[in-house]
N, C-alpha and C positions, 0 to 999 in steps of 0.2 A: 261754339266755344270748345277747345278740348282739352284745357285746363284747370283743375282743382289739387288737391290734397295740399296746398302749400300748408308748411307746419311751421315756419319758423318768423321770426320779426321781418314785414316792409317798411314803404313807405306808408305813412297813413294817409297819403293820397290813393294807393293802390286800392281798388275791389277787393272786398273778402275772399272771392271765388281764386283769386290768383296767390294768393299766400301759399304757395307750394313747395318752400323750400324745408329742409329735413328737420327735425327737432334737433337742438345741443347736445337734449339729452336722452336722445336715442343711437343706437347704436349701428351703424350703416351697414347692411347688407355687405357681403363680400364676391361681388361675380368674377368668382373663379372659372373661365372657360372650363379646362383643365376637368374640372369636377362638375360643374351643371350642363354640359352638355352630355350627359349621355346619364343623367338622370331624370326617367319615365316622366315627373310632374316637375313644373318650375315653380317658384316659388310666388308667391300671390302678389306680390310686392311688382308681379311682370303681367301679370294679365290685365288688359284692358277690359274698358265697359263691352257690352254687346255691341251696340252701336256705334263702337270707333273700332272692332275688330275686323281683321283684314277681309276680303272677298274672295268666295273661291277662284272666281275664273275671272280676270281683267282682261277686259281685252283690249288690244294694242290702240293707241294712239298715233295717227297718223303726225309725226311733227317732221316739218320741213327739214330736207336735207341740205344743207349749203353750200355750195362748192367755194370755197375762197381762195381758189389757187387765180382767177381772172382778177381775184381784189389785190392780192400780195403781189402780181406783177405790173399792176398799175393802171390795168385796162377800163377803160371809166366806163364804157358800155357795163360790164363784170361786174363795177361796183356797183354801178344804181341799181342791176338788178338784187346781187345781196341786200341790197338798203332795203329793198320793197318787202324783199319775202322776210328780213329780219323785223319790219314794221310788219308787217298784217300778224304774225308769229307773238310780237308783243302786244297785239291788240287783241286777240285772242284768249293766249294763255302765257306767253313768255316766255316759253319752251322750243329752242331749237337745236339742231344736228348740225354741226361745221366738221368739211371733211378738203383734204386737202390743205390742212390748216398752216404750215410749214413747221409742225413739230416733232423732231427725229422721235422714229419709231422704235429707236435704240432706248433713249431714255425714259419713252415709258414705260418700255417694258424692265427696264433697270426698276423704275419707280415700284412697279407693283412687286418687282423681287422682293426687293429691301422692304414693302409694304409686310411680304410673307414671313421675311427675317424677326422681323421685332415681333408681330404679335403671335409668334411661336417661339416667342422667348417666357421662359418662367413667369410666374405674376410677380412672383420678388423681383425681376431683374427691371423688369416694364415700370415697375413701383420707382424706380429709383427716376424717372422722370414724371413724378406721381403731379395731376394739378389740380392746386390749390383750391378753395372754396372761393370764388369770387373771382378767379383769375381764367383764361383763354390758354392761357400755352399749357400744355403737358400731356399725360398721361392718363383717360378717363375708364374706367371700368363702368359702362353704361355711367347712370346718374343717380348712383347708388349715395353716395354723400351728401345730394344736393336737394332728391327729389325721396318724397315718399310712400308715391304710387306711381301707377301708369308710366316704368322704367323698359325706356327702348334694348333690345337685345342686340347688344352692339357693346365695340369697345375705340378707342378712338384717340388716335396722339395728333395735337395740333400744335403748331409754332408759328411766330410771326416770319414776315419777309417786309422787307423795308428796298425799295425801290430807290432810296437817294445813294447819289454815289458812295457816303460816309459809311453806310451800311452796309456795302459793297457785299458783307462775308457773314451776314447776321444767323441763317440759317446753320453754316458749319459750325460759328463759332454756339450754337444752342446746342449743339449735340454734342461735341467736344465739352462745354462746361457741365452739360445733364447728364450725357450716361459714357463721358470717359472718350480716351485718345481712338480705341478701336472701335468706335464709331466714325471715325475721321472720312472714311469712304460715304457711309450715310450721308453726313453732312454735303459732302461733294455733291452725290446727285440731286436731293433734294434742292440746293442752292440754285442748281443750272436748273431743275424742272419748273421752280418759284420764278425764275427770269422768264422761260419760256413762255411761261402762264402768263408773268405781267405782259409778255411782248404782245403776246394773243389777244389780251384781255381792250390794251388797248387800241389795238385794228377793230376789235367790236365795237369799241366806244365810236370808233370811227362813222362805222357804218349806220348805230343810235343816233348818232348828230344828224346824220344824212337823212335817215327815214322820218326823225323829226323837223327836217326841215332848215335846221338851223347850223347846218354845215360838219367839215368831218373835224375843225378842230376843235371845238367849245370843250366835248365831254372828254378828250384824249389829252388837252392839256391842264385839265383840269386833276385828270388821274396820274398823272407823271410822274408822279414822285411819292405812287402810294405807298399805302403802310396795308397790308394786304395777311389776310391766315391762310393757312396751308393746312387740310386737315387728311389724315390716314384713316383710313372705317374699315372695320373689319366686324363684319356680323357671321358669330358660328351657327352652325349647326342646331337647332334646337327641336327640341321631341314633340312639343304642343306650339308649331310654328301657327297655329288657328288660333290661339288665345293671346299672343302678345306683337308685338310690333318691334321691325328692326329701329326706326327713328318714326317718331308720331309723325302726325298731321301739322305741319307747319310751313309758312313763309320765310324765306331766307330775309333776316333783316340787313344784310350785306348789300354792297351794289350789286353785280355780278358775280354768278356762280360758274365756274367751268369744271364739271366732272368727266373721269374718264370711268366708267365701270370695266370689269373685269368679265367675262362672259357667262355672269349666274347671273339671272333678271332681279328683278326687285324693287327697282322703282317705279311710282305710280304717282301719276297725275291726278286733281280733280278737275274736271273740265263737265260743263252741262248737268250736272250734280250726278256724277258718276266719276267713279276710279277708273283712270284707266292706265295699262301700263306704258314704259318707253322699255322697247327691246333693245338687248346691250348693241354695241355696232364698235368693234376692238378699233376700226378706223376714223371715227367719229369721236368729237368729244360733246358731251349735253351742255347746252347753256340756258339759263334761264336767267331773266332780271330779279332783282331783291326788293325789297322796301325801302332803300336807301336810295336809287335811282328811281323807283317810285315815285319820290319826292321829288327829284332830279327835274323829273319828267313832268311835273305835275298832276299828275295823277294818270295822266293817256294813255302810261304803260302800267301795265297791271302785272305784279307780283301772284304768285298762284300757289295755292295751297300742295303739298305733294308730300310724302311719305315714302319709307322702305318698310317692303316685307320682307321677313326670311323661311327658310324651309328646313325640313327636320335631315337632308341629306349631305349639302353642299356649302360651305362656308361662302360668305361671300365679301369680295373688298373693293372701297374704290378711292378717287383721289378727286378729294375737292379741293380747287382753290377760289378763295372768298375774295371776290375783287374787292378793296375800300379806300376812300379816298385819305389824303394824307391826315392827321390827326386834325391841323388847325384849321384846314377850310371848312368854309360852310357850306352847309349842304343847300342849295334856292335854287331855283329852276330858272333858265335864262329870259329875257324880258322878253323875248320873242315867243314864250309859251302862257304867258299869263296877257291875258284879254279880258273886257268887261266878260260877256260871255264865258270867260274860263278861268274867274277869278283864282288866288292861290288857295290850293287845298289846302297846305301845311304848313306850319312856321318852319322860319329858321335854323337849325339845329348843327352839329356837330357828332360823325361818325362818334367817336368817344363819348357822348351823351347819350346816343341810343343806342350803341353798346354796353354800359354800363346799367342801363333800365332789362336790358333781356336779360344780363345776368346774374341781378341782383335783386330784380326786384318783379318780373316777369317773364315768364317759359312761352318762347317766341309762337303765334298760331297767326291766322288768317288776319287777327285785329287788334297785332302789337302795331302796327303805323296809326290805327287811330286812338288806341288807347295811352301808346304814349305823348302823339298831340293834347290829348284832356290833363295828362300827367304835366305837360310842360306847363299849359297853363295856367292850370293849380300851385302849380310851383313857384313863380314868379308873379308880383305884381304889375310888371311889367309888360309891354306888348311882347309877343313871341312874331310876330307879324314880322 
């Protein structure tokens, strides 16, 4: 488990140990880059226990390289091989490397400019896209509002993207109404890198269908019309990078993660109960599955614990974008995955339900998929089945 210090009202179906959110009446830390990074000691409110602080030396984790330029031109030899090495990958740990992906090398590199633009903007200015207690879009100075220990050193602006044609401009139109008209270029990239992502997102789904068995359209028409986050990270610089953590130990509660790092390492796998790391690769993007597909899959694919460190030299940033499916579908695994033998692990659910449990009422780790199964059924007298 790597979470405690919650301090403020749950549900009263929640564990005691997860009540981790900050008192009313206390008063929130202020992580100011600006000012705490290049102050000697950080403040305690960032150091973790002994045993969740980082390792000195991880060593590299071999994860599958993908080539998917034989998949995006239609070569079906191409694809069943992806299908294979993206199943054995999710059977494993989750965790793979697609290169060749067909996503111009122009706009990520735009992406992580504009990533460098904002969080080297003032904290007053970053503030004015500040987010909420309870809400996903905005502006996060670590989890200084939310949390009141074991706060990752990092800062982080995320906005939705919405896949149906209606929302065609959701991303521009966020930054234009958050932080103003000369933001309007912002918005532009972002909007095309969030398309790029879903286009991506759903070739993978393709190939999930495939490696499960159950063909390339199930999980790609399922995701068509997602409602999907976009999230910017930007972890500085810190002096005692041995005492706290860029983002803890946790499972993505999303379907799909696609990151692009920037070439300062940092991320780490758990796999065979050892950390280990994923080295950056500027032509690769990281994919791993969430808890959400998890579910999808019924359990076959496993979701995998992972973390970022930082270091007291080099800032570091990247770009995730959180595949989810649309608001109102339900999340079930297709009848071709559930068998006497491999009854269904989870109920029914809805992305918006178990997104509202990680941020309202539990700090996502290794065993929010089964803790919020117990929540749902507490909740309802009803079957969740």
């Amino acid at each position: 488990m790597t979470v405690d210090c919650i301090t403020s009202k749950t549900s009263p179906a929640m564990p005691p140990q997860h009540k981790d959110e900050a008192r009313d009446d206390e008063k929130p830390l202020v992580f100011d880059v600006s000012v705490l990074r290049h102050q000697p000691d950080i403040p305690k409110q960032f150091i973790w226990p002994d045993e969740e602080r980082p390792c000195a030396n991880a060593s590299d984790l071999p994860v599958p390289l993908i080539d998917l330029g034989g998949f995006l031109s239609k070569d079906p030899t191409a694809s069943m091989e992806a299908s294979r090495f993206v199943g054995e990958a999710c059977q494993k740990h989750g965790f793979f490397l697609v290169v060749n992906h067909g996503v111009d090398a122009g706009l990520i590199s735009d992406a992580h400019k504009y990533t460098d633009s904002f969080f080297g903007l003032p904290l007053s200015e970053k503030q004015r896209a500040q987010r909420k207690l309870g809400e996903h879009c905005g502006y996060a100075s670590s989890f200084t509002g939310r949390f009141s220990c074991k706060l990752p050193w990092k800062e982080t602006l995320s906005f939705s993207y919405s896949a149906e044609k209606s929302s065609s401009n959701v991303v521009e139109d966020y930054f234009n109404n958050t932080m103003g008209e000369e933001f309007e270029q912002f918005g532009r990239v972002y909007q095309d890198y969030c398309e790029a992502m879903s286009t991506l997102s759903l070739g993978i789904m393709e190939l999930l269908g495939m490696s499960l068995g159950i063909g390339r359209d199930h999980f790609r028409e399922f995701f068509e019309g997602n409602d999907s986050i976009m999230r910017l990270n930007y972890y500085p610089p810190c002096q005692k990078p041995d005492l706290t953590l860029g983002t803890g130990p946790h499972c993505d509660p999303t379907s799909l993660t696609i990151l692009h790092q920037d070439q300062v390492g940092g991320l780490q796998v758990f796999v065979d109960n050892e950390w280990r790391s994923i080295s950056p690769n500027v032509n690769a993007f990281v994919v791993n599955i969430g808890d959400t597909f998890m579910a999808l899959s019924n359990g076959l694919y496993k979701s995998c614990l992972h973390r970022a460190v930082v270091n007291s030299q080099t800032p570091r940033k990247s770009l995730a974008f959180f595949l989810c499916p649309r608001n109102d579908k339900v999340v079930r695994p297709p009848s071709e995955l559930v068998e006497t033998s491999c009854p269904r692990a989870y109920p029914d659910f809805t992305w918006p339900m178990l997104h509202e449990f990680t941020q309202k009422h539990y700090r996502a780790d290794m065993n929010t998929l089964r803790v919020f199964t117990n929540w749902l059924q507490q909740k309802t007298s009803e079957p969740v089945w």
